[in-house]
VOGU-117925 format. One line per 3 residues: number of its first residue (from 1); their letters; for each residue x, y, z of N, C-alpha, C. Coordinates in nm, 4 decimals, padded with zeros to 6 digits. Last residue first. Layout:
// VOGU-117925
NUM = A = X,Y,Z,X,Y,Z,X,Y,Z | ...
***
This chain:
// VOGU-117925
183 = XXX = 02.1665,03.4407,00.0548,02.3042,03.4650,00.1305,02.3721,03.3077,00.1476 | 02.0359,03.6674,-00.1821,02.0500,03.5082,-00.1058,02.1779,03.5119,-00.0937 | 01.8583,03.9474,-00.1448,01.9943,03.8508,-00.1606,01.9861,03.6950,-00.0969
180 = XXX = 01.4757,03.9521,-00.2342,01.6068,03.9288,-00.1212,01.7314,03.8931,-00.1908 | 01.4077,03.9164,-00.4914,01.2622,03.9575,-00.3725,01.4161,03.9917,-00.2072 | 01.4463,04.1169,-00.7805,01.5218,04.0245,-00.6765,01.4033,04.0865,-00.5778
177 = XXX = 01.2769,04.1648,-01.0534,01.2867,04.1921,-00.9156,01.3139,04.1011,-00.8540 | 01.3769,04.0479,-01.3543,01.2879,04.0237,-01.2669,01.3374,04.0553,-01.1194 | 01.4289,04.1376,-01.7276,01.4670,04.1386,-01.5730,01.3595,04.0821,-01.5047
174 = XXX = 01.4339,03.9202,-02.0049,01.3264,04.0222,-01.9145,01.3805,03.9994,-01.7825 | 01.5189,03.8341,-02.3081,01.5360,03.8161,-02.1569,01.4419,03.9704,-02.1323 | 01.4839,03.7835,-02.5412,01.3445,03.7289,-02.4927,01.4105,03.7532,-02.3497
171 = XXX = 01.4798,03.9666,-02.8498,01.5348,03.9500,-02.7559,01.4682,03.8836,-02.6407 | 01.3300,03.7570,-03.1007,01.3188,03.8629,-03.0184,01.3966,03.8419,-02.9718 | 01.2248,03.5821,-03.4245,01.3062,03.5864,-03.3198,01.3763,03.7423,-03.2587
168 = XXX = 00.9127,03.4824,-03.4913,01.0065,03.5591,-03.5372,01.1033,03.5813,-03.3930 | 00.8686,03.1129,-03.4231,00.8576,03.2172,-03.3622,00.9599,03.3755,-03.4560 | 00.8954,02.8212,-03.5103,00.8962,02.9276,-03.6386,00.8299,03.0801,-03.5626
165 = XXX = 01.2110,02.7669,-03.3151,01.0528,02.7252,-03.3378,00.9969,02.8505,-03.5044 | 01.4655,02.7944,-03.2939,01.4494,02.6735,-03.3382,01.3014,02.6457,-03.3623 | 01.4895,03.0381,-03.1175,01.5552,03.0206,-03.2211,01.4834,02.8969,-03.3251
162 = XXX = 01.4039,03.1329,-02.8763,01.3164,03.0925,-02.9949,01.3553,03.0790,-03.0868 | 01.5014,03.1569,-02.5341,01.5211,03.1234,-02.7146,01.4290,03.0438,-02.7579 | 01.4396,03.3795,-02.3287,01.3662,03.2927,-02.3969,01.4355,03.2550,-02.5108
159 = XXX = 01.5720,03.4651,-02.0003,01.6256,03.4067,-02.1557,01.5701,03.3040,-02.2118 | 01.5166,03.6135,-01.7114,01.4983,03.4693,-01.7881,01.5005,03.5005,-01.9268 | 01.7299,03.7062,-01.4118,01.6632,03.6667,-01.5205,01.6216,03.6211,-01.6276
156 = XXX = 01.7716,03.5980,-01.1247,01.7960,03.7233,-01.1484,01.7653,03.7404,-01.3006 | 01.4722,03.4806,-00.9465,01.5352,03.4680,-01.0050,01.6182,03.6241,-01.1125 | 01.2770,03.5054,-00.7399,01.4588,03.5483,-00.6767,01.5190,03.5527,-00.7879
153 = XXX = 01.0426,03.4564,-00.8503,01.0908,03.6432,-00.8244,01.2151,03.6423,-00.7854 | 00.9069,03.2137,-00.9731,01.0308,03.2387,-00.9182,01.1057,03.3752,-00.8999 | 00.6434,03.2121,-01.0009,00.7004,03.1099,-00.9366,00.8346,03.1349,-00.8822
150 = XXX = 00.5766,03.4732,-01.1322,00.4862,03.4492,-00.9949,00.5798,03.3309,-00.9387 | 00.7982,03.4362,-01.3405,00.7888,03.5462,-01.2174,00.7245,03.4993,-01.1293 | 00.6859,03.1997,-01.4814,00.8213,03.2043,-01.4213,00.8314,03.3554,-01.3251
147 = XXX = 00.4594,03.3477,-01.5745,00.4185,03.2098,-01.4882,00.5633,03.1905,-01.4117 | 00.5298,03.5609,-01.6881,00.4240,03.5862,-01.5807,00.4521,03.4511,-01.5091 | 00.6887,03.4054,-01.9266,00.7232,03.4829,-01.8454,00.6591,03.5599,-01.6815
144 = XXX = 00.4608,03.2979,-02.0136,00.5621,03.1924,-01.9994,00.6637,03.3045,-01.9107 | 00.2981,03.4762,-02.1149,00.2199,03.3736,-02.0463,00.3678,03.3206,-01.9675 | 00.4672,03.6371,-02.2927,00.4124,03.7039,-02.1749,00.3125,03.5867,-02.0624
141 = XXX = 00.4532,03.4418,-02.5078,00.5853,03.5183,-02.4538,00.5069,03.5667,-02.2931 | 00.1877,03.4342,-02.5991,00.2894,03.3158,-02.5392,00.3740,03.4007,-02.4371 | 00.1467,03.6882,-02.6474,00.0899,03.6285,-02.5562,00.1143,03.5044,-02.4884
138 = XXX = 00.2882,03.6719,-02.8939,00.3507,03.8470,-02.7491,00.3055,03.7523,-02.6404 | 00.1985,03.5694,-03.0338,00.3041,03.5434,-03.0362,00.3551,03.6488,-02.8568 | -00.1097,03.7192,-03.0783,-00.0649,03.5583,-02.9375,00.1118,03.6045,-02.9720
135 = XXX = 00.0175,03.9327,-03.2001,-00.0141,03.9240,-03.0654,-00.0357,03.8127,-03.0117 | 00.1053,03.8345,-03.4524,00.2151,03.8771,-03.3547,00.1477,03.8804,-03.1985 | -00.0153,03.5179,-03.5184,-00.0186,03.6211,-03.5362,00.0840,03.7153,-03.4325
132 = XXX = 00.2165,03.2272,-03.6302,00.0708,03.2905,-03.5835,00.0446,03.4530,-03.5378 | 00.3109,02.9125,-03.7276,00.3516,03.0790,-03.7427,00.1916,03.0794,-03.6694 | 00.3370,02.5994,-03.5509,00.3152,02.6979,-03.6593,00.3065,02.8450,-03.6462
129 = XXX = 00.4732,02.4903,-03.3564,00.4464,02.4325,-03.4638,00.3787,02.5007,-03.5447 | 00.7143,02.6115,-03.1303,00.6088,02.6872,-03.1753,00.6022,02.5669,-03.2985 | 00.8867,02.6563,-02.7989,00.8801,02.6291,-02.9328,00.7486,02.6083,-03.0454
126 = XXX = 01.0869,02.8015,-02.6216,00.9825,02.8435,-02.6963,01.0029,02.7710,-02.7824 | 01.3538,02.7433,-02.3424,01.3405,02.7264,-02.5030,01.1905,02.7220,-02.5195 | 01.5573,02.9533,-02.1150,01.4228,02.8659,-02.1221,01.4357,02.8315,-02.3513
123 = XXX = 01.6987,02.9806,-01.8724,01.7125,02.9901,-01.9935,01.5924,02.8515,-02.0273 | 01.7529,03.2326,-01.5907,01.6904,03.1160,-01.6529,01.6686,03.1326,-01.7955 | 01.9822,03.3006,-01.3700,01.9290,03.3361,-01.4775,01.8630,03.1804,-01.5492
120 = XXX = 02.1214,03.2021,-01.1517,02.0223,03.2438,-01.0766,01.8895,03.3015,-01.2304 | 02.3669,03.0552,-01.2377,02.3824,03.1932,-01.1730,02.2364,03.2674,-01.2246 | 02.1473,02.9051,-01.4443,02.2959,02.9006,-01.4030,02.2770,03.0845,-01.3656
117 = XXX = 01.9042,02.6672,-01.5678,01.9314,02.8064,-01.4268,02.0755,02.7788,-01.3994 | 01.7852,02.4763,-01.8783,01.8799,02.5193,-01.7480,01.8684,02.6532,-01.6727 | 01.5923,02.4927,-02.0635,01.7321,02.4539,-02.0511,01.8081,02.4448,-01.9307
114 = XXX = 01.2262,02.4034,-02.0437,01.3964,02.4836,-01.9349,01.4842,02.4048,-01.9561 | 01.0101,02.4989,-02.3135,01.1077,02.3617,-02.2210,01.1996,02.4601,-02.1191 | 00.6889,02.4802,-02.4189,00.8386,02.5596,-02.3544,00.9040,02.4432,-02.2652
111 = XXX = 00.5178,02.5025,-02.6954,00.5309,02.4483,-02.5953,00.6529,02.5092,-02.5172 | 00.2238,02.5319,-02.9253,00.3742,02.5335,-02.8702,00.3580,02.5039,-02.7023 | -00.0719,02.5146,-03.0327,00.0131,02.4470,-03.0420,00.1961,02.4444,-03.0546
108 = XXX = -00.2170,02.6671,-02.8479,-00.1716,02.7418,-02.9666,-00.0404,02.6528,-03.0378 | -00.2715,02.4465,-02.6264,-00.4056,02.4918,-02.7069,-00.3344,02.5676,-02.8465 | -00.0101,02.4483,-02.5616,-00.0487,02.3698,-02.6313,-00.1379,02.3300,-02.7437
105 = XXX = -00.0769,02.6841,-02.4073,00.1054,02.6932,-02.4473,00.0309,02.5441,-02.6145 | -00.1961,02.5969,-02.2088,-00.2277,02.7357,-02.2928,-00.1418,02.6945,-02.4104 | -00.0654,02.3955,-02.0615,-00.1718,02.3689,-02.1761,-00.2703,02.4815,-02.2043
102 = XXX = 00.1491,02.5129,-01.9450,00.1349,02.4459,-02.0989,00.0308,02.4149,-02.1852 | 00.1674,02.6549,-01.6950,00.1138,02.7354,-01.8762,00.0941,02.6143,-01.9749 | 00.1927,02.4397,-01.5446,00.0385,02.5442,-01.5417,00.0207,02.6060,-01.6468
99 = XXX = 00.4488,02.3705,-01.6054,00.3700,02.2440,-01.6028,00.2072,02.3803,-01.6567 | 00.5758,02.5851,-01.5658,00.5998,02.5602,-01.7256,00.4404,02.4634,-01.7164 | 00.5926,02.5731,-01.2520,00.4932,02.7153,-01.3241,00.5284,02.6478,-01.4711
96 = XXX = 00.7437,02.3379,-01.2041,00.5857,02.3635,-01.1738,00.5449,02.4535,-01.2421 | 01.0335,02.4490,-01.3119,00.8948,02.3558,-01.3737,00.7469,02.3486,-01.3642 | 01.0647,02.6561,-01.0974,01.0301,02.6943,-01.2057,00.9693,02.5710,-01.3459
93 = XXX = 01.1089,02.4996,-00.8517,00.9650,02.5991,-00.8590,00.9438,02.6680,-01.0119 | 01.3257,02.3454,-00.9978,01.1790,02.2963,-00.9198,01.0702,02.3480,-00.9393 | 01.4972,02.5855,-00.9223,01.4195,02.4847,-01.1019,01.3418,02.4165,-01.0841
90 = XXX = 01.4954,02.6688,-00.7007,01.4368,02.7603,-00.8240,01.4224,02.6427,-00.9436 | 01.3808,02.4377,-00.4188,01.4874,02.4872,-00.5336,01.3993,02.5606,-00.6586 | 01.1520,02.4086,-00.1974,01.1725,02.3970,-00.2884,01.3351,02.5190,-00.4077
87 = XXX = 01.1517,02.6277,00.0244,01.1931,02.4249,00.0580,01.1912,02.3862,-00.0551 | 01.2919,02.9410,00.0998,01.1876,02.8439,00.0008,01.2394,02.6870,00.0249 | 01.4950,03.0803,00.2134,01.4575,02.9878,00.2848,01.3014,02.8948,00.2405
84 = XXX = 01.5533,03.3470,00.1584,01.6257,03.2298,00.0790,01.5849,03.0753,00.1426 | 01.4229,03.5715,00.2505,01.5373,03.4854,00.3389,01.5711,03.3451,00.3083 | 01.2085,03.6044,00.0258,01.3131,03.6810,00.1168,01.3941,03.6709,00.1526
81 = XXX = 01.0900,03.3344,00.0155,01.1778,03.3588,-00.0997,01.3004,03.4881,-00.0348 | 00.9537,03.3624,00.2586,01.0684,03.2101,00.2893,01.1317,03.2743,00.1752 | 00.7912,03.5510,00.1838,00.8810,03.5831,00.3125,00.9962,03.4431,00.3127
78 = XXX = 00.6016,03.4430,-00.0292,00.7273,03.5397,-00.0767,00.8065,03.5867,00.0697 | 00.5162,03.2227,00.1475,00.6293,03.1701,00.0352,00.6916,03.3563,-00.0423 | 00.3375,03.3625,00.2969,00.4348,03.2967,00.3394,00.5765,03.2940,00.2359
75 = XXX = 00.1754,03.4547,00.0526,00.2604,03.5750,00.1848,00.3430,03.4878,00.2223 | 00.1029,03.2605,-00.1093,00.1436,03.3522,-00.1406,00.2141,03.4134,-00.0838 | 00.1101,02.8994,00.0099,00.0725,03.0488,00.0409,00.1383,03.1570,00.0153
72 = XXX = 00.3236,02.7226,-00.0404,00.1921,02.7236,-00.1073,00.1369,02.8805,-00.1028 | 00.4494,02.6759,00.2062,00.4968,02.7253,00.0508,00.4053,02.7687,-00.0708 | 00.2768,02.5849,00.3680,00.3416,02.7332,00.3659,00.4199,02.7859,00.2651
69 = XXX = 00.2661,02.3367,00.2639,00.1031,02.4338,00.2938,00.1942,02.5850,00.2608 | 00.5240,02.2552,00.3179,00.4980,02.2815,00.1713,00.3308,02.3612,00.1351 | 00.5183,02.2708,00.5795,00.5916,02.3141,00.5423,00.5832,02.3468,00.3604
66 = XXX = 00.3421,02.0230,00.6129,00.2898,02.1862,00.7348,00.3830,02.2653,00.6213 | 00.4084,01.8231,00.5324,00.2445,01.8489,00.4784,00.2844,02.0368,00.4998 | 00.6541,01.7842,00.7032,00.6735,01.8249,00.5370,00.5488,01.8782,00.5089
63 = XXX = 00.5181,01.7624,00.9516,00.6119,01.9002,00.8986,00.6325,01.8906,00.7353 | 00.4412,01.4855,00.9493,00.3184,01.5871,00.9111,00.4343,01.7443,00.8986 | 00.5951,01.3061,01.0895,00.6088,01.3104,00.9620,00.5449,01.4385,00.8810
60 = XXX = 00.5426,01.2421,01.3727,00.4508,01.1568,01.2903,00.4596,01.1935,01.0872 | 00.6933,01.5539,01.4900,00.6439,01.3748,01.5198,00.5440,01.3489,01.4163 | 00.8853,01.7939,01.3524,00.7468,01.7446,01.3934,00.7077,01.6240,01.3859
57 = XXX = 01.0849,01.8721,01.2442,01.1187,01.7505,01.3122,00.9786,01.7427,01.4126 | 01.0086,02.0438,01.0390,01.0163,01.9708,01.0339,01.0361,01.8183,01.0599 | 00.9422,02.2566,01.2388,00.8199,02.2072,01.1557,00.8584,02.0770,01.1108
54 = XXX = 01.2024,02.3326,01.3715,01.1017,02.2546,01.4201,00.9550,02.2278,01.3564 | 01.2813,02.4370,01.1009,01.3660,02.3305,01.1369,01.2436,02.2451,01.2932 | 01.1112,02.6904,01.0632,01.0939,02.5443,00.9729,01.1653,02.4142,01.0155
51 = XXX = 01.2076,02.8093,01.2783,01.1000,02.7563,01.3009,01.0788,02.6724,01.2047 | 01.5110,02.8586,01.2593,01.4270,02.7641,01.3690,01.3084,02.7332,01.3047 | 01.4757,03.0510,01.0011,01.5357,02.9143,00.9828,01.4894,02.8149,01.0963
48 = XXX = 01.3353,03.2317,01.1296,01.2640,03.1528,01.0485,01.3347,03.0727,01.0105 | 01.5210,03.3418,01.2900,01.3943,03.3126,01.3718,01.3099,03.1702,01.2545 | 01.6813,03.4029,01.1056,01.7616,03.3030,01.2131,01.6549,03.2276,01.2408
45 = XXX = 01.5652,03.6022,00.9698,01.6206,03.4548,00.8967,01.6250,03.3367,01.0143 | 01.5249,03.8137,01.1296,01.4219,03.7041,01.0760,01.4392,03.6251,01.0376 | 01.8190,03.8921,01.1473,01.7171,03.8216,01.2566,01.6248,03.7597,01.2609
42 = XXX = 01.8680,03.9442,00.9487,01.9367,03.8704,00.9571,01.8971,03.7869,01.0993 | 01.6877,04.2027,00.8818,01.6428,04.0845,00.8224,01.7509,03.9577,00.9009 | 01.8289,04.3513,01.1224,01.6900,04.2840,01.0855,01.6560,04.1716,01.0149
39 = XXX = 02.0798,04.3710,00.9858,02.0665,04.3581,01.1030,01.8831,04.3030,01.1367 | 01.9649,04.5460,00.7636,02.0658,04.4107,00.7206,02.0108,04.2984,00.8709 | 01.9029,04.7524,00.8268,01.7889,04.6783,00.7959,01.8749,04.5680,00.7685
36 = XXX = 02.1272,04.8514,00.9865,02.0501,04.8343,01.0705,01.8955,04.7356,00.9791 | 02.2936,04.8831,00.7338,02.3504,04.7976,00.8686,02.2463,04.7325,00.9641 | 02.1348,05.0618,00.6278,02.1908,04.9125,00.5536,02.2056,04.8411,00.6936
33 = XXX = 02.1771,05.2727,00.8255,02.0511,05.2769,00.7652,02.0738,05.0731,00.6926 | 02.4962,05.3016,00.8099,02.4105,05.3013,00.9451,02.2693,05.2082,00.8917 | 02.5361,05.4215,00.5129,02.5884,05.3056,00.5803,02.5086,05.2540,00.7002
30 = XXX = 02.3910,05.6697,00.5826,02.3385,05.5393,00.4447,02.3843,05.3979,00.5037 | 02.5619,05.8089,00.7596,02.3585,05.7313,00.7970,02.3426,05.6450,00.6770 | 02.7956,05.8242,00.6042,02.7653,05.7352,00.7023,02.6495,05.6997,00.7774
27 = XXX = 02.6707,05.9814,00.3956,02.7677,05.8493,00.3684,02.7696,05.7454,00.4763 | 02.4116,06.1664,00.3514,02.5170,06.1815,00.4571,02.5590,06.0455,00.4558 | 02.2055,06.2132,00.2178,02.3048,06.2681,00.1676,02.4692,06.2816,00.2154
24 = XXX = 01.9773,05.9518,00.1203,02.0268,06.0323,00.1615,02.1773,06.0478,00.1617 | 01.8767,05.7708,-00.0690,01.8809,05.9176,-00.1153,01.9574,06.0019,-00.0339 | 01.8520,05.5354,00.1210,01.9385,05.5149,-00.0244,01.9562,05.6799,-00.0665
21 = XXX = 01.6178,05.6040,00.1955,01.7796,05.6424,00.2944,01.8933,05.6144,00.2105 | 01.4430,05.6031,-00.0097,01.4445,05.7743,00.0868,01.5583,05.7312,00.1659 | 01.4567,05.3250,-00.0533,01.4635,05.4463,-00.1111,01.5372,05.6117,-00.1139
18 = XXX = 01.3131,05.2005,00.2134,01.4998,05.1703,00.1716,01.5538,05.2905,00.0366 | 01.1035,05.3439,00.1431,01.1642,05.3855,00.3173,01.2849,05.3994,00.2521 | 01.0112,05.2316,-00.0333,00.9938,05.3264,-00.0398,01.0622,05.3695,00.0402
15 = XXX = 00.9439,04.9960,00.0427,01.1038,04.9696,-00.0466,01.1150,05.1019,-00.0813 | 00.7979,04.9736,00.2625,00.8945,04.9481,00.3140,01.0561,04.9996,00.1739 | 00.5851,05.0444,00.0785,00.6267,05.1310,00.1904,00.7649,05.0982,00.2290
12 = XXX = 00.5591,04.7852,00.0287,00.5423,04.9252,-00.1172,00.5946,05.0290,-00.0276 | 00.4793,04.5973,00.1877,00.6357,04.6012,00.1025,00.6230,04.7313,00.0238 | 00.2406,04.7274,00.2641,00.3356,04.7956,00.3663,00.5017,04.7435,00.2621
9 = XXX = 00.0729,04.6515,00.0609,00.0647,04.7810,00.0373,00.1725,04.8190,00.1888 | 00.0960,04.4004,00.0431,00.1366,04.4362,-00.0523,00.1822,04.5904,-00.0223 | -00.0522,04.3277,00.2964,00.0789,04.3109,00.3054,00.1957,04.3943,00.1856
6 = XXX = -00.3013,04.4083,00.2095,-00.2437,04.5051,00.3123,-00.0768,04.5218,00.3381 | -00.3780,04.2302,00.0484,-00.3142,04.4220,00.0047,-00.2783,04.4703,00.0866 | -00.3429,04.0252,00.1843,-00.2886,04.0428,00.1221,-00.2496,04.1881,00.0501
3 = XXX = -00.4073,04.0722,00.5725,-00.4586,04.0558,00.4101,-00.3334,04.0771,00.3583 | -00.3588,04.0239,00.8540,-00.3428,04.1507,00.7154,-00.3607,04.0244,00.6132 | -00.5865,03.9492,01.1259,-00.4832,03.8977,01.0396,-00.4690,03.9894,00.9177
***
């Protein structure tokens, strides 16, 4: 069975490949090259839309248990985020990760709320009961951002306002690697 670096270390290859044909110099192998990894993934989707659809109509109820195990799992759940096929919704998966920082978030007595996810960007609110030094201040910031990446990589990206806490106020969006188009 591959491991996790192993898996890590063939996506590092694979976006390296889409790279080197993205570079190339001839208009219609670029085109060709898309067509044919399009053509792929659009096969794994199909394969993996069946197979959660018979996880779920698994007798006695146990496909939801089977289906959220697999969400659970790092490799699985970034291949369901791939093919848009996560069982959980991005604001969903992006509460859960607020729920795991907070009580970091608390210990430095602030906290973070989600305004909302519109067109795939997340807007989040920082809020802070007292001033504190610039590096926790970085370290919030970077707690609350790590925890919304590991949970949500489709997302296209997240907008911290800190307007309203006694945080000095930053630009707080930070891109985040699309893992797949969602189609």
């Amino acid at each position: 069975m591959m491991d996790e670096q192993e898996f890590l270390r063939r996506i590092g290859r694979i976006e390296a490949l889409v790279q080197c044909l993205e570079a190339l110099a001839d208009p219609l192998a670029r085109v060709q090259a898309r067509e044919l990894v399009q053509a792929v993934l659009d096969l794994h989707r199909v394969g993996l839309t069946r197979l959660l659809a018979l996880i779920l109509a698994a007798p006695g109820g146990g496909g939801r248990q089977i289906l959220d195990a697999c969400a659970e799992d790092e490799l699985v759940r970034s291949l369901l985020l791939l093919h848009g096929l996560h069982p959980r919704d991005l604001e969903a998966r992006i509460l859960t990760a607020l729920e795991t920082v907070q009580p970091f978030l608390e210990a430095q007595q602030s906290r973070v709320e989600l305004l909302g996810v519109a067109q795939g960007i997340v807007r989040l609110r920082l809020h802070r009961d007292r001033e504190g030094a610039p590096l926790l201040l970085q370290a919030l910031r970077e707690s609350v951002e790590a925890a919304v990446g590991a949970a949500a990589p489709d997302a296209a990206g997240v907008v911290i306002d800190e307007s309203d806490s006694k945080l000095p106020v930053r630009d707080g969006r930070i891109s985040l690697p699309l893992v797949g188009e969602q189609r």
